[in-house]
C-alpha positions as CSV (number, residue, x, y, z in Angstrom):
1,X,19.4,12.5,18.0
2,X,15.6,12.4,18.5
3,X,14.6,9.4,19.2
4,X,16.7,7.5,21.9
5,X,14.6,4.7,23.7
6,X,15.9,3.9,26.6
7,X,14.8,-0.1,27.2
8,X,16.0,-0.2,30.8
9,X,14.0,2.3,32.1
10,X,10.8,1.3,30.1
11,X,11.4,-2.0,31.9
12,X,11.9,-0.2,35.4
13,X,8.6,2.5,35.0
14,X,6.2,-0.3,32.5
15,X,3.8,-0.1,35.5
16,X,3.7,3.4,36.1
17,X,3.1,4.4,32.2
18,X,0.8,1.8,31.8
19,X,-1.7,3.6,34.3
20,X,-1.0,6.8,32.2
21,X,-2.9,5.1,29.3
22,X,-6.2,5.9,28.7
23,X,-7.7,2.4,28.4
24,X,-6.1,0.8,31.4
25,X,-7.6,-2.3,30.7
26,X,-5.5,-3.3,27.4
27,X,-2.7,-4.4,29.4
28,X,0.5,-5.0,28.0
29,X,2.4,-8.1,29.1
30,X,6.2,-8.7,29.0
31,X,7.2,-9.8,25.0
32,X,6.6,-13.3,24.4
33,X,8.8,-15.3,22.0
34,X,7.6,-16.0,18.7
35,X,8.5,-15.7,15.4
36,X,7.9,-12.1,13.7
37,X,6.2,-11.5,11.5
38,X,2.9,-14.0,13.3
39,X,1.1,-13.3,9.9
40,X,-2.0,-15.3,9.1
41,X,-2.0,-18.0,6.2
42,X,-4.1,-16.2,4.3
43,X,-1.7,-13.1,3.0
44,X,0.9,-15.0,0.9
45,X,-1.5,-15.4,-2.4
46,X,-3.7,-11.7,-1.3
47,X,-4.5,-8.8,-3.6
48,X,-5.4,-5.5,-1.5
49,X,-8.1,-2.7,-2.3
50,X,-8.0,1.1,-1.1
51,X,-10.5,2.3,0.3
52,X,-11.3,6.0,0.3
53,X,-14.8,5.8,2.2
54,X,-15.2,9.8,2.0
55,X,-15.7,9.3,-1.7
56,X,-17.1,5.9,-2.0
57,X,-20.5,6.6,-2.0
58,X,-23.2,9.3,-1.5
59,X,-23.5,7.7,2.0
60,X,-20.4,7.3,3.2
61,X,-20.7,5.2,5.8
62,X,-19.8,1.7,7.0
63,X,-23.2,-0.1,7.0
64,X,-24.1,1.4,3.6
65,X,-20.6,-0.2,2.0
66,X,-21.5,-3.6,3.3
67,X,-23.1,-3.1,-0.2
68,X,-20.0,-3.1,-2.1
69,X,-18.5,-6.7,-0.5
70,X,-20.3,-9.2,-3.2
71,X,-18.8,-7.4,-6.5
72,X,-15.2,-6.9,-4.4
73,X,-15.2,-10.6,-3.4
74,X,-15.9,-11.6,-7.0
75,X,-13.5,-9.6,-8.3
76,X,-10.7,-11.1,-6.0
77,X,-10.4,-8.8,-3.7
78,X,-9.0,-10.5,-0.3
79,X,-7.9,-7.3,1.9
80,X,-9.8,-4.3,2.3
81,X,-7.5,-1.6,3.5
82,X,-9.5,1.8,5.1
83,X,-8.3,5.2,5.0
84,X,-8.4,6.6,8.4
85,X,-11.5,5.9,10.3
86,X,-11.2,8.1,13.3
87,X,-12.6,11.4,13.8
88,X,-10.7,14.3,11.9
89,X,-9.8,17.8,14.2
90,X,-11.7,20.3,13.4
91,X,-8.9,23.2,14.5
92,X,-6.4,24.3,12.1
93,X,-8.5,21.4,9.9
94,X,-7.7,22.2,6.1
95,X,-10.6,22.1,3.4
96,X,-13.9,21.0,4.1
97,X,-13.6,18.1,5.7
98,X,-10.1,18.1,6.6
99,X,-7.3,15.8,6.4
100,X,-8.6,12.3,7.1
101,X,-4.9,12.1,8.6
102,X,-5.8,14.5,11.0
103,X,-6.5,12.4,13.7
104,X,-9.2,13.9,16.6
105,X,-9.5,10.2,18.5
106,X,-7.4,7.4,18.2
107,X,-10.1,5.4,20.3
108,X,-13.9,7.0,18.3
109,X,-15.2,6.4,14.7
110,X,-15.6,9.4,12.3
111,X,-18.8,10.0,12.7
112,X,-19.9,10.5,9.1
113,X,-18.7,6.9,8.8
114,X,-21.4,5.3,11.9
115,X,-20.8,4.5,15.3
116,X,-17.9,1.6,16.7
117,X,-20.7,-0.7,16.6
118,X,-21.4,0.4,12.9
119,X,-18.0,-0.3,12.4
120,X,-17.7,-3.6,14.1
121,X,-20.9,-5.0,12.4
122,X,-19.4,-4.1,9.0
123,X,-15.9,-5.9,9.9
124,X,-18.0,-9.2,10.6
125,X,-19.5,-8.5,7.0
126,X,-16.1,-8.4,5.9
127,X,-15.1,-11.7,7.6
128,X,-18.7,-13.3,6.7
129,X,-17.5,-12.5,3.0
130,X,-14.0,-14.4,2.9
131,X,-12.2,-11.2,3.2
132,X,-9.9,-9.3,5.5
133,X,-10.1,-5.7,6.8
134,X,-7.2,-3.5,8.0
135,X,-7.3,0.2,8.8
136,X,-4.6,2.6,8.5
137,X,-3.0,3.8,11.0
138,X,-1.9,7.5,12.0
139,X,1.3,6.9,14.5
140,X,3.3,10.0,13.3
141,X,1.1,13.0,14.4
142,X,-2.0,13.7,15.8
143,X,-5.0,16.5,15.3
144,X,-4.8,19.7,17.0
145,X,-7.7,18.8,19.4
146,X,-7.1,15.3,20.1
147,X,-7.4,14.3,23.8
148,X,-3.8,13.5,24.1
149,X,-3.0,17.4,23.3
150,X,-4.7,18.8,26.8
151,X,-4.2,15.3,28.2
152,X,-1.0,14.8,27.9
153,X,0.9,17.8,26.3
154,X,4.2,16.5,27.2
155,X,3.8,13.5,24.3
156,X,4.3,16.2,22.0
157,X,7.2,17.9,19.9
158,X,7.8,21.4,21.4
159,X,10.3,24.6,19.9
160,X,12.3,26.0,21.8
161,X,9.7,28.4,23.4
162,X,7.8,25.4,24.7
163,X,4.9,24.9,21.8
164,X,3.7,22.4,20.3
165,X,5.1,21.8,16.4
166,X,3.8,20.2,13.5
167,X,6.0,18.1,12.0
168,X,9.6,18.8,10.9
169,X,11.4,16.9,7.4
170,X,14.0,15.7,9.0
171,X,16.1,16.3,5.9
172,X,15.5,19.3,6.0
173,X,14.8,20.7,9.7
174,X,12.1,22.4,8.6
175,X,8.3,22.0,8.7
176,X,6.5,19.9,6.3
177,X,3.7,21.9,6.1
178,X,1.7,20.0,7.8
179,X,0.5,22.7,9.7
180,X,-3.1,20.7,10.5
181,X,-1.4,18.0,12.9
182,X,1.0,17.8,15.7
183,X,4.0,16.0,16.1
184,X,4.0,13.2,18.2
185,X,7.0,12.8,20.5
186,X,8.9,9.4,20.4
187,X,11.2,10.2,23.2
188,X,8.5,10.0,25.4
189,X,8.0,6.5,26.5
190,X,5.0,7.2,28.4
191,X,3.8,8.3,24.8
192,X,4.8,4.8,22.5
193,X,2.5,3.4,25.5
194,X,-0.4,5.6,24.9
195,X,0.4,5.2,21.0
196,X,0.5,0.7,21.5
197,X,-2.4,0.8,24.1
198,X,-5.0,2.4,21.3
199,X,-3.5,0.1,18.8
200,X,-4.3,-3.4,21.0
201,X,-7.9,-2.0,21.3
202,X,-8.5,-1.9,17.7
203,X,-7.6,-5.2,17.4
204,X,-8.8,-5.9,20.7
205,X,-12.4,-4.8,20.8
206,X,-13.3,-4.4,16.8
207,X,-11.7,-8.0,15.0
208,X,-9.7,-5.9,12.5
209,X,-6.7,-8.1,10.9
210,X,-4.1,-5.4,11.2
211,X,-2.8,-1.9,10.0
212,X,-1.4,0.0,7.1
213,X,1.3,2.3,9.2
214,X,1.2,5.7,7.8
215,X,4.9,7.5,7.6
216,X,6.5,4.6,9.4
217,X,9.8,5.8,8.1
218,X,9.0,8.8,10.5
219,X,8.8,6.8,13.5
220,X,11.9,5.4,15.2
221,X,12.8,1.5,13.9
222,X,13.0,0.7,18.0
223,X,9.1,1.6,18.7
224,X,8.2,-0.8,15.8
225,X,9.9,-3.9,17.3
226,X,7.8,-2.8,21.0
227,X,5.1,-2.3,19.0
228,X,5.2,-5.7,17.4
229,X,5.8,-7.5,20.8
230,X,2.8,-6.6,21.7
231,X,0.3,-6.8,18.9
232,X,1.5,-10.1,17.5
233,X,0.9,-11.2,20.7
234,X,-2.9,-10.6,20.6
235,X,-3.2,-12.4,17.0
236,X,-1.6,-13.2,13.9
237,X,-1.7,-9.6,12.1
238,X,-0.8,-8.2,8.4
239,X,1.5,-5.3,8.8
240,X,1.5,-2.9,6.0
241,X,4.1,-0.1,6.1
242,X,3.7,3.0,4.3
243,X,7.4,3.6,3.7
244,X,10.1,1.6,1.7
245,X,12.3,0.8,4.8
246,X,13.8,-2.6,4.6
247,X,15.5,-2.3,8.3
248,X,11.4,-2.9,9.4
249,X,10.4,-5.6,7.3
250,X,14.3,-7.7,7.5
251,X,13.1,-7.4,11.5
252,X,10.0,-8.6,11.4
253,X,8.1,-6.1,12.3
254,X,6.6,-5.8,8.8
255,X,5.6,-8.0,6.5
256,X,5.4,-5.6,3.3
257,X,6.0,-2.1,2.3
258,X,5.7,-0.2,-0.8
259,X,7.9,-0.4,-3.7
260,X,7.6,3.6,-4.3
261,X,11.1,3.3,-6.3
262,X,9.8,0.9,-8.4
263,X,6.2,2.8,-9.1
264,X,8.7,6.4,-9.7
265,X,10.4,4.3,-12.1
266,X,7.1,3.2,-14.1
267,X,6.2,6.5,-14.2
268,X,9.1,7.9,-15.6
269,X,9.2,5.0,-18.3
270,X,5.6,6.2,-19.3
271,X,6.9,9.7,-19.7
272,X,10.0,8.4,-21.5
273,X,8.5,5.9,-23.9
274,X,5.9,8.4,-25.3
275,X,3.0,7.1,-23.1
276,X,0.3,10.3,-24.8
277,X,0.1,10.8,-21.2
278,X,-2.8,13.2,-20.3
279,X,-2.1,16.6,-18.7
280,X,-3.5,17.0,-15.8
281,X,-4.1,20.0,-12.9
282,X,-1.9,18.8,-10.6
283,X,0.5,16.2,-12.3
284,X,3.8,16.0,-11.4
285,X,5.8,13.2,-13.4
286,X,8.6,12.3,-10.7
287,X,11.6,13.3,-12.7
288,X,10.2,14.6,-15.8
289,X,8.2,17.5,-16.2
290,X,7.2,19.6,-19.0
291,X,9.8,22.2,-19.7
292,X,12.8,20.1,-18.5
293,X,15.7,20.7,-20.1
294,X,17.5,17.7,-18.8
295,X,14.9,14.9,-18.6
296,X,15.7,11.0,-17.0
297,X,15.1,9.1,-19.8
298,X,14.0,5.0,-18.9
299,X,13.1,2.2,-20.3
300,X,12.4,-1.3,-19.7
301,X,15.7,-2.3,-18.2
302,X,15.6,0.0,-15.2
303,X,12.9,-2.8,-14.0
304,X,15.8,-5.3,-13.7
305,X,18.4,-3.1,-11.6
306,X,15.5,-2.3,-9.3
307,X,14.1,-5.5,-8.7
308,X,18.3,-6.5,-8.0
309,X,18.6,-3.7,-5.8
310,X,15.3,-4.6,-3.9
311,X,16.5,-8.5,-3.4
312,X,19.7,-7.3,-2.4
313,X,18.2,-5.5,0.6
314,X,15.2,-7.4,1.6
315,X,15.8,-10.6,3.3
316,X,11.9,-11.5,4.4
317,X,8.7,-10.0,3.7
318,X,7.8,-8.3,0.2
319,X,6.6,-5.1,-1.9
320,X,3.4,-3.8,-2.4
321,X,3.3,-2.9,-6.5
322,X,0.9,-0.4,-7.6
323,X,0.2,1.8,-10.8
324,X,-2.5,4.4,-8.3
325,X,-3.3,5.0,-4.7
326,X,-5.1,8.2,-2.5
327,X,-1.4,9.9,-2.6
328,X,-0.6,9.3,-5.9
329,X,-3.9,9.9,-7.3
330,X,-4.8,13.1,-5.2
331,X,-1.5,15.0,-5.7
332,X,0.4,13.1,-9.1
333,X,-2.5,12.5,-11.1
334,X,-4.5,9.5,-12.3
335,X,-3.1,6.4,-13.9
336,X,-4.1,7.9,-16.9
337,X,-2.0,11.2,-16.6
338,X,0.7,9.8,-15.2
339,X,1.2,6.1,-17.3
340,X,-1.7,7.2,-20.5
341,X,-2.2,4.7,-23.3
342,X,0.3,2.5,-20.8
343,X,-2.0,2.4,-17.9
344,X,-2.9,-1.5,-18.4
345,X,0.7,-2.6,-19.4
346,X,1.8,-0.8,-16.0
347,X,-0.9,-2.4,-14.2
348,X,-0.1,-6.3,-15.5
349,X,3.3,-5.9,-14.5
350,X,2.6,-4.4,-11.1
351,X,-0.1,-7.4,-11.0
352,X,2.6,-10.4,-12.1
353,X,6.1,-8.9,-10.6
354,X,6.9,-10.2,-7.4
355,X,5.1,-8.8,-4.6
356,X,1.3,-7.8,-3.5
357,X,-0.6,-6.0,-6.2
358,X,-3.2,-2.8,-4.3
359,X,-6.1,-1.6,-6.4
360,X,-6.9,2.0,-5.2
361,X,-10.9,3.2,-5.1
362,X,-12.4,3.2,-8.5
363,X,-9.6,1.6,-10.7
364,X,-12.7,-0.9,-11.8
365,X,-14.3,1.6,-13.2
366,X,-11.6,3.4,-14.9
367,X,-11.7,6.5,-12.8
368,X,-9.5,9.8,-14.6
369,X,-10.1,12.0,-11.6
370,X,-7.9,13.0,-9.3
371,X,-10.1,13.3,-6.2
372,X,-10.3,16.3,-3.9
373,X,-8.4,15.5,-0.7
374,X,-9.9,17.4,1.6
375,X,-13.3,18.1,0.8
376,X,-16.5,15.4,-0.6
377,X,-15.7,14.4,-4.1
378,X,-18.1,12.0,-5.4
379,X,-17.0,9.5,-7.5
380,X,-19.2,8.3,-10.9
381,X,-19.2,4.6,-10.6
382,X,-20.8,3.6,-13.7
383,X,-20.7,0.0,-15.1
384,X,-17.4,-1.0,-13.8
385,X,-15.5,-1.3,-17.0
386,X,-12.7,-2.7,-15.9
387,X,-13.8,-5.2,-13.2
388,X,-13.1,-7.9,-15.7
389,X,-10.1,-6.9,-16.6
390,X,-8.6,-7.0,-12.9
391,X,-10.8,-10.2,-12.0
392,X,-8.8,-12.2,-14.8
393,X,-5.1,-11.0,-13.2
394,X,-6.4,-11.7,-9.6
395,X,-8.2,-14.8,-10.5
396,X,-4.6,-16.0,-11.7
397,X,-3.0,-15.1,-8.7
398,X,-4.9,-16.7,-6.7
399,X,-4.4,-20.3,-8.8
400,X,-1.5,-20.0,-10.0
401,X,1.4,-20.4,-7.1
402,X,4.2,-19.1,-9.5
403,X,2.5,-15.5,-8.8
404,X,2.0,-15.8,-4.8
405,X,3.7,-13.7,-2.0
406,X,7.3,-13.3,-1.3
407,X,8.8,-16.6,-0.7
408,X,5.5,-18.3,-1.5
409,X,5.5,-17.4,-5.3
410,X,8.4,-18.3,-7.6
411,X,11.6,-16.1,-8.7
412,X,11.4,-14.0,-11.5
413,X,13.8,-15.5,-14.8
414,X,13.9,-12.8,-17.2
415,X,13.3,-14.6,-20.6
416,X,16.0,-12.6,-23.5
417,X,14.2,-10.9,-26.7
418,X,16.4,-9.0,-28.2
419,X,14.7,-6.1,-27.7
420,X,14.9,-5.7,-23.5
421,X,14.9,-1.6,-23.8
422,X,10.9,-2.4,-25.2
423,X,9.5,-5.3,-24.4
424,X,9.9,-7.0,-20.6
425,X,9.6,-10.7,-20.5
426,X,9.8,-12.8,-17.5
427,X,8.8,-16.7,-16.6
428,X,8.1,-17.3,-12.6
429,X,7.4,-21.0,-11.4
430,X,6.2,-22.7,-8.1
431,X,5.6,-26.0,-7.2
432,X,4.8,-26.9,-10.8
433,X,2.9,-23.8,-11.5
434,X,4.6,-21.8,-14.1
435,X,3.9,-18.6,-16.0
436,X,4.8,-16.3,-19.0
437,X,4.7,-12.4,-19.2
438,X,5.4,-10.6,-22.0
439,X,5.0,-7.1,-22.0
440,X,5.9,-4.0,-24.5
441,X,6.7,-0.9,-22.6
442,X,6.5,1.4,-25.5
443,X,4.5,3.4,-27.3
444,X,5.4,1.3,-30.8
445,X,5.3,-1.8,-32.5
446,X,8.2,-4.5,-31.2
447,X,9.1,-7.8,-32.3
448,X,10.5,-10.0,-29.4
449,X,13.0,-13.0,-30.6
450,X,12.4,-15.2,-27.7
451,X,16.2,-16.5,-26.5
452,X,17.0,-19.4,-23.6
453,X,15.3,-22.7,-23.2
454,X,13.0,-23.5,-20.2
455,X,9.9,-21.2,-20.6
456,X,8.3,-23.1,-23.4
457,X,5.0,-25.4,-23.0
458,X,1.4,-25.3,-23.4
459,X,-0.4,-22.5,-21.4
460,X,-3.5,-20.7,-21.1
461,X,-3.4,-16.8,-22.7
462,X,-5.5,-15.8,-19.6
463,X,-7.3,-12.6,-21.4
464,X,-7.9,-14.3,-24.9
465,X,-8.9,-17.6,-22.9
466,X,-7.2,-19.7,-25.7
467,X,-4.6,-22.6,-25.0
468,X,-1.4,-21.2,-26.1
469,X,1.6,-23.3,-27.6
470,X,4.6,-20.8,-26.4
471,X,7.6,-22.1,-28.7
472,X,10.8,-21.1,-27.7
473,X,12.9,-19.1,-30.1
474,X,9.8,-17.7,-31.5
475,X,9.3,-14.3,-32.6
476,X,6.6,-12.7,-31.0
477,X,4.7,-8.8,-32.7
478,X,3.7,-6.8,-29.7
479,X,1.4,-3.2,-30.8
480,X,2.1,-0.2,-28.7
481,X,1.4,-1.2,-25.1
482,X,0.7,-4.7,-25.4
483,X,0.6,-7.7,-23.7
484,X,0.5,-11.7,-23.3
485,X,-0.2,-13.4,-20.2
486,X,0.3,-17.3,-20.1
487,X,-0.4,-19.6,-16.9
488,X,0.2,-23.0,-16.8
489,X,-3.1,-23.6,-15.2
């Protein structure tokens, strides 16, 4: 199997490899003991944003986003995740511009983006503004004309005729068609140095406050636990990975993934519940597609046997929940195509479910375009129309400790209607703090006959702005798509 990792002899040869790294001054030290995840305090009541700096703005480039900070902060924005920010290869590059997954230097900035020192001055803005910056993080593959390709050749995937591959499913055997990058070669330990070394001097030399690991599901589970002995050493860190792999977050080595079974699963309840989802280019609808003749049909209660499943197997750490992000938007379709008239039910529950809600580039401003992915695709800001609309969820989970982080915010207790195919209600309280969500996933009208005792109180309906006297055993109309949002607080 590809991957063995031979501990032993990484102890034995540690200070020969580490003189094959290219900055041979981020030395790295036997693992210390600690705790893992060392995540700062900060994370456990967070909201994260996507950013997609090719699109952002006519000048796409650090110092001119510095811009952006004062309208993200007030909307309650605490992490700012970056696409890639190294240089993308030019050879074999695809589109215009190229994948920005492609990566040319694991150590330079793009230069459309600035210089390092561009890039440093607008991570201090970052900090200066109350917020947090991570970048993501290519450990899978690298561009065709990265250093490390004439450098060190032997890092690399080869057939059996000695080339260099791109990299193969390994469901599969065969290429993903990824034919713009090379596969990276985790046998190699001299390689998972090279790969840890550029890591440390990110957080090292530019105060960044930790990664989002794309395809960490690729990479073997073993390089992730070396990895983590050495950059929790440098600094409490958030750890974001791409996958849905609970072996890497139950081991500390991550403190969230994505919940891509639970986002599949909204999608395909749009599609089933008569969402008047748009059509677009490009849209495919997970399970459902037009012309099916045998179509997955969900509802509301496939949200309870996920969110079982997911407890069942994660013992630390949480989900990232998300109705949108660069994948999903650049190859499934907006929000809007994919969840239509349900796009803000989708997004209060992804907001209000346990686990950390991301906002993808140009949510606030209700963006139906499926941006280009490898070429400049400008994106029509205008007036923000839904800023206020995410700023009221955010500004609740930020207050309200029922809603926090993993083991920080309170359990979800499904509150009975007798109508749980349409309408998902749930309670969640924390140290006092309680909450009420009431939500109809359908595209008609729904009573709910509120069942159980312990939800009821006074609260505050956080989008009317009203006090709310929340009667149990009431019976509650919900219009197509609805919702009611009470906080104790």
């Amino acid at each position: 199997m590809k991957y063995l990792y031979l501990i032993g002899i990484i102890a034995m040869i540690s200070g020969l490899l580490l003189s094959a790294c290219r900055h041979k001054s981020q030395e790295i030290a036997a693992p210390l003991a600690f705790e893992k995840p060392r995540v700062p305090d900060w994370h456990k009541n967070a909201v994260i944003y996507e950013v997609n700096l090719r699109h952002y703005l006519k000048e796409n480039t650090f110092r001119a986003f510095e811009s952006q900070l004062p309208r993200l902060k007030e909307m309650g924005i605490d992490i700012l995740w970056f696409m890639p920010v190294n240089p993308v290869s030019v050879k074999n590059r695809k589109g215009d511009l190229g994948s920005p997954y492609s990566i040319g230097d694991y150590y330079k900035t793009n230069p459309d983006f600035g210089t390092m020192d561009d890039f440093k001055h607008m991570v201090q803005a970052i900090h200066d503004a109350g917020m947090y910056v991570i970048i993501d993080w290519v450990p899978n593959h690298s561009g065709w004309d990265n250093p490390w390709i004439t450098e060190h050749p032997e890092w690399y995937t080869k057939d059996k005729n000695g080339n260099i591959t791109d990299p193969i499913d390994y469901n599969t055997g065969k290429s993903w068609g990824w034919t713009d990058v090379a596969d990276l070669n985790y046998d190699v330990p001299e390689m998972r140095l090279g790969m840890i070394d550029a890591l440390r001097y990110w957080v090292n030399e530019t105060g960044i406050d930790g990664f989002r690991m794309d395809v960490a599901h690729g990479v073997p589970t073993d390089f992730w636990t070396q990895c983590a002995d050495s950059l929790y050493r440098i600094k409490p860190l958030f750890m974001l990975s791409e996958g849905e792999n609970p072996d890497i977050v139950n081991n500390g080595t991550f403190i969230a993934d994505y919940a891509w079974e639970m986002h599949h699963n909204l999608n395909e309840i749009a599609a089933s519940q008569g969402a008047n989802r748009k059509k677009g280019p490009n849209v495919v609808q997970g399970n459902i597609k037009e012309g099916d003749k045998k179509i997955i049909k969900r509802n509301a209660l496939s949200i309870d046997s996920i969110l079982a499943k997911k407890a069942a197997q994660y013992q630390k750490g949480y989900q990232m929940q998300f109705t949108s992000n660069h994948d999903e938007n650049s190859w499934a379709g907006t929000e809007f195509e994919r969840m239509g008239d349900g796009h803000k039910a989708f997004a209060v529950l992804t907001a209000t479910i346990p686990g950390l809600p991301l906002m993808y580039t140009g949510q606030e401003s209700a963006m139906d375009k499926q941006l280009e992915f490898f070429k400049k695709d400008s994106i029509a800001w205008g007036d923000y129309p839904y800023a206020g609309f995410y700023k009221t969820l955010f500004d609740m989970k930020h207050r309200n400790k029922a809603m926090w982080n993993g083991s920080w915010g309170g359990p979800l207790v499904k509150i009975a209607t007798g109508n749980d195919q349409n309408i998902y209600a749930f309670s969640r309280e924390k140290d006092g703090d309680k909450m009420v969500v009431m939500i109809n996933l359908s595209a008609a009208n729904q009573v709910a006959r509120l069942e159980g005792t312990g939800y009821g109180g006074m609260y505050k309906d956080i989008f009317a702005g009203h006090n709310y006297d929340l009667k149990e055993g009431a019976s509650i109309e919900f219009s197509p798509w609805s919702y009611l949002v009470l906080s104790s607080n």
